[in-house]
N, C-alpha and C positions, 0 to 999 in steps of 0.2 A: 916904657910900656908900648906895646903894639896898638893903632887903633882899627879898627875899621877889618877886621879878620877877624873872621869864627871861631869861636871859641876865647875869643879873651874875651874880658870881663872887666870893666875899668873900677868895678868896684873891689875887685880880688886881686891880689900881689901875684895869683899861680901865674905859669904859661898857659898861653893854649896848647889844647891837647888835640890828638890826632881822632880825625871824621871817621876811622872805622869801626862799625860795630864793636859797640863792648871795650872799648880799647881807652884808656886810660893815661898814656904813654904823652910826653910834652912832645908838640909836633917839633919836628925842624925843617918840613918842605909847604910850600903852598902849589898845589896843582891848579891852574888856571884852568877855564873851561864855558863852555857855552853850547845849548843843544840849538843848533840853527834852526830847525821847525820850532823854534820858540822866542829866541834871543836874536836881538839885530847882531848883527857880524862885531860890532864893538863890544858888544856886553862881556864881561867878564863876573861868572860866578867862582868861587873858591870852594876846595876843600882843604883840610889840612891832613899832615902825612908825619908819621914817626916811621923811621927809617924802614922799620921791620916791616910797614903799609904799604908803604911809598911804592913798590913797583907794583904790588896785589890795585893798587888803586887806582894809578895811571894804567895798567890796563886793562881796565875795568872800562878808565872813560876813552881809552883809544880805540878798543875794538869798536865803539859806536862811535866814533869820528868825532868827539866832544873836547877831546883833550886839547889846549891852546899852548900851553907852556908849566913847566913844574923851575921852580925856582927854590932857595933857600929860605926860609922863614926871615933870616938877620935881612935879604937882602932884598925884600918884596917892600914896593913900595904904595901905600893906599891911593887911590883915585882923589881929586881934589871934590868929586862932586859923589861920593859914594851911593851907590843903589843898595838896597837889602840882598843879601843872597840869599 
């Protein structure tokens, strides 16, 4: 089980599913991000991404300069001291 990422649910067996509207789809990417008028330079909030999202979404957060890094779901690792996204 994944912890600490959007969309899972430690009470349900599903995967997390992907951050875009209406979209139902088991994620496979986590896009990092943080809006600087808001977030100190460390903060990292997440989305999650199913393939077919996954570029519609990072650039989404890239043309506004938010995007930090997009990784694989299996290979994201949670924060020891986790914030809420």
């Amino acid at each position: 089980m994944i912890l600490n990422v959007p969309g899972s649910d430690p009470s349900s067996p599903s995967s997390p599913i992907c951050s875009a509207k209406a979209c139902r789809a088991d994620a496979v990417w986590v896009l990092a991000w943080n809006n600087p008028k808001l977030h100190t330079p460390e903060r990292r909030k997440t989305w999650l991404a199913c393939e077919e999202h996954r570029e519609h979404l990072s650039q989404f957060l890239g043309v506004r300069g938010f995007l930090k890094d997009v990784v694989l779901l299996e290979d994201w690792e949670s924060p020891e001291s986790p914030e809420p996204s």
